[in-house]
MARLUMLO-188135 format. One record per residue (C-alpha): x, y, z. Coordinates in steps of 0.5 Angstrom, whole numbers, padded with zeros to 4 digits, always signed. Layout:
# MARLUMLO-188135
XYZ
...
//
This chain:
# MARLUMLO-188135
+0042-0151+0025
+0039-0158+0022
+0033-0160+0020
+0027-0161+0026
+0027-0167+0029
+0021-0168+0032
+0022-0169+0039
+0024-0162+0040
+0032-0164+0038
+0036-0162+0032
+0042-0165+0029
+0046-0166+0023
+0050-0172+0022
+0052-0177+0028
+0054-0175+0035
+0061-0176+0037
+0058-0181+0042
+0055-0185+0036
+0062-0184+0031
+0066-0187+0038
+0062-0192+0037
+0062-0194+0031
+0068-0193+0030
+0070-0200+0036
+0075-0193+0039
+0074-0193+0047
+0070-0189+0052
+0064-0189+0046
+0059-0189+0052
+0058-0185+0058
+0061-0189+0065
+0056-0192+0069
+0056-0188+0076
+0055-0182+0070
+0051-0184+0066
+0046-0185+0074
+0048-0178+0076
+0047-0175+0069
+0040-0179+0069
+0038-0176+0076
+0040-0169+0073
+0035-0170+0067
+0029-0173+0072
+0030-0165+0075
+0031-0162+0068
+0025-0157+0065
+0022-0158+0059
+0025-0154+0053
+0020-0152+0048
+0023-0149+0041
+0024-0142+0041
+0020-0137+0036
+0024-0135+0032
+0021-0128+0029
+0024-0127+0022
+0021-0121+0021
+0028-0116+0020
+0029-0120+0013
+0023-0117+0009
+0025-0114+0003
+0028-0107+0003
+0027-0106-0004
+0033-0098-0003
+0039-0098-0005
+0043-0101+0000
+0048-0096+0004
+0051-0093+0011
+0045-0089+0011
+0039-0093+0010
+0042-0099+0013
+0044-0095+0020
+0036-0091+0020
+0033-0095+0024
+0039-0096+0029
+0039-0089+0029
+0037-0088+0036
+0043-0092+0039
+0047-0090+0034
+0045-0082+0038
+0046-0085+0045
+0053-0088+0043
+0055-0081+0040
+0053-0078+0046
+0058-0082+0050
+0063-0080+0045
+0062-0073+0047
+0062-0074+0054
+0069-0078+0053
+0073-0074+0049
+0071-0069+0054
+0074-0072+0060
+0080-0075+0057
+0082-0068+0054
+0082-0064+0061
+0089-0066+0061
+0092-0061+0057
+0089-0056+0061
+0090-0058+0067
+0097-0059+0067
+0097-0051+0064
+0092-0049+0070
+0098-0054+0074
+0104-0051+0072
+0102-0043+0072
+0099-0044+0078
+0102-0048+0082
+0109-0051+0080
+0111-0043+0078
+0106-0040+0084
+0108-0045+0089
+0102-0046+0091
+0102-0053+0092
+0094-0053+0094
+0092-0052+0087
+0099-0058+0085
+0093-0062+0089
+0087-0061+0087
+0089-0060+0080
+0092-0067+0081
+0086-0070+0083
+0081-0067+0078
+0086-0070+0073
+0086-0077+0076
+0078-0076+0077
+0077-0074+0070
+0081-0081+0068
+0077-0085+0072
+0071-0083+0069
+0073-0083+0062
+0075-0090+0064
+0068-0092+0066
+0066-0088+0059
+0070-0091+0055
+0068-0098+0057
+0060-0097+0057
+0061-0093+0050
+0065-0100+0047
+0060-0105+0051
+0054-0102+0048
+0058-0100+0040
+0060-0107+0040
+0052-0110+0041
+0050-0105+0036
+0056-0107+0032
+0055-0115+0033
+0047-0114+0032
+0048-0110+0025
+0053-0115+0022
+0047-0121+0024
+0041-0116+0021
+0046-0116+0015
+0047-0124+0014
+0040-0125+0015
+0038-0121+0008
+0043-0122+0004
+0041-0130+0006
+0034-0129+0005
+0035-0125-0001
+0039-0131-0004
+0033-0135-0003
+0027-0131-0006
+0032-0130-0013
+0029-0135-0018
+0033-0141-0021
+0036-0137-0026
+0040-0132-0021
+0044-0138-0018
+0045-0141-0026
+0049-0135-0028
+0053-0133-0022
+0058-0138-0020
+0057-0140-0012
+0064-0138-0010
+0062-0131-0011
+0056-0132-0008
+0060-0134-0001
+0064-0128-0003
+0058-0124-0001
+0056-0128+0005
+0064-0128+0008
+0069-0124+0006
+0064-0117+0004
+0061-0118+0011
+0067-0119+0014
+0070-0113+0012
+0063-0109+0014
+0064-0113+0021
+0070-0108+0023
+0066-0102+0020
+0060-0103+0023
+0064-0106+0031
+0069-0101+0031
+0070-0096+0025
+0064-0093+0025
+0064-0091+0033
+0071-0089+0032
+0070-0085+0025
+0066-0079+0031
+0071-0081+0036
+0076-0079+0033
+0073-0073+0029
+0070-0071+0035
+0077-0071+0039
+0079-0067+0033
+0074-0062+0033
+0075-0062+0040
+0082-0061+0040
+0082-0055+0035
+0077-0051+0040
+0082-0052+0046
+0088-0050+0040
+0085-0043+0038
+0083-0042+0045
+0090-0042+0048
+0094-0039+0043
+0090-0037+0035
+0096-0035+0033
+0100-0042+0034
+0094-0045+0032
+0094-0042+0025
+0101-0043+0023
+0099-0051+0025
+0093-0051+0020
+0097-0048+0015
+0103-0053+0015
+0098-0059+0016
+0091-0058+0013
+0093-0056+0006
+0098-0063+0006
+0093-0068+0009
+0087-0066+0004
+0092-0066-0002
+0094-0073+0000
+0088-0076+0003
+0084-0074-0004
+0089-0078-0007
+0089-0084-0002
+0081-0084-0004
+0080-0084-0012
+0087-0089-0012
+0084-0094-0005
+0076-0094-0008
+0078-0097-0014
+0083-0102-0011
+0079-0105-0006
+0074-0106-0011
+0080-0110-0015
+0081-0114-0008
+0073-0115-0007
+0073-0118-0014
+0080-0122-0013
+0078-0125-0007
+0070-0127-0011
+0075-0131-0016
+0079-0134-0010
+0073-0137-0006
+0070-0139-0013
+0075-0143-0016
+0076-0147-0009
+0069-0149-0010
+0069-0151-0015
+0076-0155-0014
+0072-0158-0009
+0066-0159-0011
+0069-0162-0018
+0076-0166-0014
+0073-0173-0017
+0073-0171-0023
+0080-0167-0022
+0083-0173-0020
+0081-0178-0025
+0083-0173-0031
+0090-0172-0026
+0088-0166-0027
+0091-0163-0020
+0098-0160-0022
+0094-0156-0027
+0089-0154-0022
+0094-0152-0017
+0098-0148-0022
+0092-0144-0025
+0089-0143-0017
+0097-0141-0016
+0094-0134-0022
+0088-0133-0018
+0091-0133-0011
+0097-0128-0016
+0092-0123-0018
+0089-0123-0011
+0096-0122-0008
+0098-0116-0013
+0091-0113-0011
+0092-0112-0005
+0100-0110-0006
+0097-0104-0010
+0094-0102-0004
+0098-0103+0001
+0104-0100-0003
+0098-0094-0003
+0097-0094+0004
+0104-0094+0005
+0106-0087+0002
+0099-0084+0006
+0100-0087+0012
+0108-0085+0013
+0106-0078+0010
+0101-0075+0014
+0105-0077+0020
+0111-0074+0017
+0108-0067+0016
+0105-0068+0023
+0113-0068+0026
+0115-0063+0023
+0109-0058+0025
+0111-0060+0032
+0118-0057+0030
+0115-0051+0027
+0111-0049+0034
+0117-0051+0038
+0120-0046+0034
+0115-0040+0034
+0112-0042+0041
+0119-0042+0045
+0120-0035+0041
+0114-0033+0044
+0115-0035+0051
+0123-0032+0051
+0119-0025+0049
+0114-0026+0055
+0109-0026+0050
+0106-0034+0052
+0107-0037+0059
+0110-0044+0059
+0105-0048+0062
+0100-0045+0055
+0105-0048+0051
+0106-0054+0054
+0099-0055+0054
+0099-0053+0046
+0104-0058+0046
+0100-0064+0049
+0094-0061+0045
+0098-0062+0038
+0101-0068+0040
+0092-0070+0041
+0091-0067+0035
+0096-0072+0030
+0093-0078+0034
+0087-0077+0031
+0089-0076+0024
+0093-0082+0025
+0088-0085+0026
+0083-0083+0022
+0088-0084+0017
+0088-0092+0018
+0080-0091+0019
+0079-0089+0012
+0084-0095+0010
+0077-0099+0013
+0072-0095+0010
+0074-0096+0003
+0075-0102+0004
+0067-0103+0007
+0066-0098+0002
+0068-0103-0003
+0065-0109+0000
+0057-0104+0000
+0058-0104-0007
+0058-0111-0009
+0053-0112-0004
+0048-0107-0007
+0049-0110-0013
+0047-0117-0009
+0042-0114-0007
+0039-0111-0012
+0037-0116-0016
+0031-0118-0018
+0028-0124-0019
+0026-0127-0026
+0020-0130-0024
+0017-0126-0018
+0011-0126-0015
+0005-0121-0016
+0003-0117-0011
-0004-0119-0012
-0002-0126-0013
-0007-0131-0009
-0007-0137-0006
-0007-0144-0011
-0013-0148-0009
-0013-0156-0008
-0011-0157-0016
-0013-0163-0020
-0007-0163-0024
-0011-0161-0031
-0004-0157-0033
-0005-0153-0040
+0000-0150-0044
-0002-0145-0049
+0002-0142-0055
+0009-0142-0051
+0016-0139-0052
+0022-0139-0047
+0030-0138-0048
+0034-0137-0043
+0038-0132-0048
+0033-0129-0052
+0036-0129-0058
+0038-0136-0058
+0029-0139-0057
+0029-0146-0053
+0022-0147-0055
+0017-0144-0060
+0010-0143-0059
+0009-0150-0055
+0001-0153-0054
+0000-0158-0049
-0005-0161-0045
-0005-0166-0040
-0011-0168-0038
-0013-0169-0029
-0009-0176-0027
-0006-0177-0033
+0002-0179-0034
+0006-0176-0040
+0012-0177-0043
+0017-0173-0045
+0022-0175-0050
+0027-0172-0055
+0034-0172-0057
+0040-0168-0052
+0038-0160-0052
+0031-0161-0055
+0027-0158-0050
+0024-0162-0045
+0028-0160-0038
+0026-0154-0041
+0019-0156-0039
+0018-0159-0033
+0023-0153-0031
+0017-0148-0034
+0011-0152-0031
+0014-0152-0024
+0015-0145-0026
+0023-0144-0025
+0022-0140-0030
+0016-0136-0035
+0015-0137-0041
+0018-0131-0046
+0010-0131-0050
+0005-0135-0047
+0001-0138-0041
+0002-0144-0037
-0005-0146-0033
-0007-0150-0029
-0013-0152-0026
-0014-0146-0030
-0010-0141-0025
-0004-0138-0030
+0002-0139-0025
+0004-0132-0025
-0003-0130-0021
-0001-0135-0016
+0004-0135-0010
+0010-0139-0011
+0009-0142-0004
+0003-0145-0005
+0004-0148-0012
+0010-0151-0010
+0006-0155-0004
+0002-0157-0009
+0008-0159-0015
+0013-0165-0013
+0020-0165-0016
+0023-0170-0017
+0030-0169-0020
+0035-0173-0025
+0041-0172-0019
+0037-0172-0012
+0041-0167-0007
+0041-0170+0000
+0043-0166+0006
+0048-0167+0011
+0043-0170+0016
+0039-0177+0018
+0035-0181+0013
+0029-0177+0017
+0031-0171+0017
+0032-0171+0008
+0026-0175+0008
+0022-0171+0012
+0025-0164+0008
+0019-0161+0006
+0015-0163+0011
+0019-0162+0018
+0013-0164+0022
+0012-0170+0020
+0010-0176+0025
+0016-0181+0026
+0010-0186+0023
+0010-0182+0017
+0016-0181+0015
+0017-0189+0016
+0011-0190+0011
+0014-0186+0006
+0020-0190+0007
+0017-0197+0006
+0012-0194+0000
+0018-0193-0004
+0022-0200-0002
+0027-0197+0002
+0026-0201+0008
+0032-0207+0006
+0036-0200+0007
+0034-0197+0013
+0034-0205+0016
+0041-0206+0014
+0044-0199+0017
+0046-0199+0025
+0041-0193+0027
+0036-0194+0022
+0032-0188+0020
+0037-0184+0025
+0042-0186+0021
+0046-0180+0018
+0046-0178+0011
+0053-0175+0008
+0053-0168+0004
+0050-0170-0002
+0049-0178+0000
+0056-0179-0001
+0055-0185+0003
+0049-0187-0001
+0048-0191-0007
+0046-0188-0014
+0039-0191-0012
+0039-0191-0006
+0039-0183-0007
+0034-0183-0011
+0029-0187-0007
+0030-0182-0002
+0029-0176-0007
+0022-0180-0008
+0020-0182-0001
+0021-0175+0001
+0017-0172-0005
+0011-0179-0003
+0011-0175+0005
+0011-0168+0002
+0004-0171-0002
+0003-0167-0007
-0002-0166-0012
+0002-0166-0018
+0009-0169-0020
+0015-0167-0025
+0020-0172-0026
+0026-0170-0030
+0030-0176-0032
+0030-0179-0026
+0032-0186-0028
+0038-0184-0033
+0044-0185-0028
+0041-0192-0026
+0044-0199-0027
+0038-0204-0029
+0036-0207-0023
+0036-0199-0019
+0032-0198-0025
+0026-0203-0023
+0027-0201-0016
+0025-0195-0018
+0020-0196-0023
+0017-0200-0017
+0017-0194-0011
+0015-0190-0018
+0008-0194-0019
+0006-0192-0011
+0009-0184-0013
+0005-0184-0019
-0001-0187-0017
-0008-0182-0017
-0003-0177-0019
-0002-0172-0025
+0006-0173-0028
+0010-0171-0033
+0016-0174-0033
+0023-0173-0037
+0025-0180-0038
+0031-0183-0043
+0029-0191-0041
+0024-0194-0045
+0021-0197-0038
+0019-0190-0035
+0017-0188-0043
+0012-0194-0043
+0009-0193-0035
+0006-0187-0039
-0001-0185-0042
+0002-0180-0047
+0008-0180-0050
+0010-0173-0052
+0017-0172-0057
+0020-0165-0057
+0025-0164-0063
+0028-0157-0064
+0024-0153-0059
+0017-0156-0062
+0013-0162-0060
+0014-0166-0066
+0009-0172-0064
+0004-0174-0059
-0001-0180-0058
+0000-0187-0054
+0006-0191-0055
+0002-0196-0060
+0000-0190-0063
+0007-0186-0064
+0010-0194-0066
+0005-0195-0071
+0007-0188-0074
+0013-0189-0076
+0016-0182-0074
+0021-0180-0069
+0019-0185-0063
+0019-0190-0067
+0026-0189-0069
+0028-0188-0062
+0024-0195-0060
+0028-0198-0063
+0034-0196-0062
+0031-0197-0054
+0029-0205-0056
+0036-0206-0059
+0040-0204-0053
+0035-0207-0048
+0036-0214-0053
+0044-0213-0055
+0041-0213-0063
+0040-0207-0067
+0036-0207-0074
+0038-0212-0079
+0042-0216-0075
+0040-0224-0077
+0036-0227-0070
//
């Protein structure tokens, strides 16, 4: 689904009308007579108000996920979906014991009325154990389907409430794993294994009665062949799959990681001709996902064939020992072939049970790396008692702060800052000093290990995340522009927005040459990441859409470090308007940016080293001006000493 558009409709990108079109390619609009009878129809068409999508379900389940707490609150269905189970297996097991009534009572007896009636019974039982069949296979498969969708919805939604350091430490290809692939091994489980796993087990139990109801005797020597096997080769089948399948789950995490990012780096690949190397180092991965599974399917190639082995030669032992017992007059033909038959449905089912703890190791494996998913916390949580941020005027505190990513190895140490209400500050220093770590501390990306941040004297741990991000806009070093319409990614934070606003916060920031060039203007479509755009032009969408989503306070970090000189004074422009009446603390590397601001602060080795007005750090001679000079010779094309 794409971002809201006002008028109810949601796209993203263009249509394929308008891609026709564009193109110059033929039927890029819709004929005459139709486009009549089209408009006819619509004039009759009801209105259609968005739906109210309730996202209730995804609240956060903080248990362990498993089968068991998964499945509870299905639990009613589940009970209705096993009872058609019983009701089922019943039905289409009453053959056996109709063809044994069939024989002894009418082919032996030549009584043919019993032949009849035995025969429509049979047909009877078939016809209705069609009926249930079909109503237990509709009705697993919505329960089935709505398990999977509950499932989606919250491991999305657990990946949205993790704080930025989750995301930092995980590779996406891994996180798309968890979404795809694990899902997908629990779609079969939850569609058909699960059902199939009772159907079976009950065809199973239902069989062993019928079997020692016929003859105890037979029945005993079938178990005894066949029971002491299969409970050997199936705890053998069980500690062998349940770590290979989780080497297949971790495998194919790699697989999906390492084409993310191929994909996501092929400019770079390409421009280092980089592309045999990639191919042959995705060759290992894809290698090691291949041996994985290798591993258990030469496992499930000696169970499989195994179980059903033993399974044959039973037959065989009770052939023997029943055709010995009919000879003696010590069991009826028709009680033997109806044995037969049973034990033919009792090898079924442990066929099948076989295969089904094929898929139950594999889902088993998938619920592990889930669990872990959903396990997580997030580093930067939010209180349960946390209140809601007020209207802030932007007076931003910190107070005696310390933050590393890695505790051992400190970012900054014990950093004291105030940033007065409407007040622009600069934070400057060299490559690793600190000053990302800032403006990703003061947006609270992260806390602080010691210390506090405030502000309007509200420690930003005691209040919701929701309402302190509606109050601080970011703008980043690369904007990420959605695929969609130029509305769409302006109006991101704000989908409600009037078509009128967005367009003023267009022509704030200085994109109305952009918007008066392309062919649909407002609607025209961005591509992923504004492959389409240009480096400024991205940036001054990022800007429009921190402008339109107003703001109280402003984090720029390093927001014109990518720009050539004359994308810089575009921006430095829409900055004036961004800026205005506005607190800001900007992450900058250009001496136009540094300038616009009322404080400039160095960081240096995770301190802050200076701290005043650009005359003032310049008159100091220190660290800034060493660096404003470096800013003024590059600006100029001389450097210190050089003769006029």
């Amino acid at each position: 689904m794409g971002f809201g558009h006002p008028g109810g409709r949601f796209t993203i990108g263009p249509t394929s009308m308008q891609a026709n079109a564009d193109a110059g390619l033929p039927f890029a609009d819709v004929p005459g007579d139709l486009a009549g009878r089209v408009e006819a129809v619509l004039e009759h068409e009801p209105e259609h108000p968005d739906p109210i999508v309730d996202f209730s379900h995804s609240r956060w389940d903080r248990r362990p996920f498993g089968l068991r707490t998964f499945l509870q609150p299905h639990a009613g269905g589940l009970a209705l979906a096993v009872l058609l189970v019983v009701v089922e297996t019943a039905l289409l097991h009453l053959g056996p014991l109709l063809v044994q009534i069939g024989i002894d009572r009418g082919v032996l007896a030549k009584d043919t009325r019993v032949l009849v009636t035995v025969a429509l019974v049979f047909v009877g039982s078939v016809v209705l154990a069609a009926l249930a069949t079909a109503m237990r296979t509709a009705f697993t498969g919505r329960i089935g389907e709505r398990l999977v969708y509950e499932l989606r919805v919250r491991v999305f939604s657990h990946f949205q409430r993790q704080s930025l350091g989750f995301f930092t430490s995980e590779r996406s290809g891994v996180l798309m794993t968890r979404m795809t692939s694990d899902i997908e091994a629990l779609t079969v489980l939850f569609q058909e294994g699960l059902i199939q796993f009772v159907v079976q087990g009950m065809t199973l139990a239902v069989v062993t009665a019928y079997l020692l109801v016929l003859n105890p005797t037979l029945a005993l020597v079938c178990f005894a062949v066949v029971v002491p096997v299969n409970v050997v080769l199936t705890l053998w089948f069980r500690r062998v799959s349940a770590v290979g399948y989780l080497r297949v789950r971790d495998c194919i995490a790699d697989v999906l990681a390492d084409l993310s990012e191929s994909l996501d780096g092929i400019r770079l690949i390409t421009a280092f001709n980089r592309r045999r190397h990639n191919t042959v180092r995705h060759h290992n991965i894809v290698g090691a996902h291949l041996d994985a599974n290798l591993a258990t399917s030469r496992a499930q190639a000696l169970y499989g064939p195994g179980t059903e082995a033993f399974g044959i030669i039973s037959q065989a032992v009770i052939l023997l020992v029943g055709g010995r017992m009919v000879l003696r007059n010590e069991l009826s033909l028709g009680e033997m072939i109806a044995f037969l038959l049973f034990l033919t449905s009792f090898f079924a089912p442990i066929q099948t049970l076989v295969q089904l703890f094929n898929q139950y190791q594999q889902g088993s494996a998938a619920i592990t790396k889930l669990r872990g998913v959903l396990g997580t916390e997030p580093t930067v949580p939010e209180l349960p008692g946390a209140r809601d941020l007020p209207p802030v005027e932007g007076h931003l505190v910190l107070d005696s702060v310390t933050f590393g990513y890695d505790p051992d190895h400190l970012v900054l140490r014990e950093v004291d800052l105030e940033v007065a209400p409407g007040e622009v500050l600069a934070v400057v220093g060299p490559t690793g000093a600190g000053k990302s770590t800032v403006a990703k501390l003061v947006t609270r990306f992260y806390d602080p290990d010691f210390g506090h941040v405030r502000l309007d004297g509200h420690d930003l741990r005691d209040v919701t995340l929701e309402s302190l991000r509606s109050q601080v806009g970011v703008v980043p070093q690369e904007p990420f522009l959605f695929n969609g319409s130029i509305r769409q990614n302006v109006a991101f934070a704000r989908p409600d927005a009037a078509e009128d606003e967005v367009r003023a916060a267009c022509t704030a920031v200085g994109l109305d040459r952009l918007l008066d060039r392309l062919p649909a203007g407002i609607d025209s479509p961005v591509h992923e990441r504004g492959a389409s755009l240009s480096a400024g032009e991205r940036q001054l969408l990022a800007l429009a859409r921190v402008f339109l989503a107003k703001p109280r306070m402003l984090v720029l970090d390093e927001a014109t470090s990518n720009l050539d000189l004359l994308s810089e004074a575009v921006i430095e422009r829409a900055l004036d308007t961004v800026l205005e009446g506005r607190t800001a603390v900007i992450i900058a590397h250009r001496l136009a940016t540094v300038l616009r601001a009322d404080r400039i602060v160095v960081v240096d080795g995770g301190r802050i080293a200076e701290i005043g007005s650009h005359a003032e750090l310049v008159a100091l001679g220190g660290q800034y001006a060493a660096m404003h000079e470096t800013w003024v010779a590059q600006t100029t094309g001389t450097m210190a000493g050089d003769p006029p």
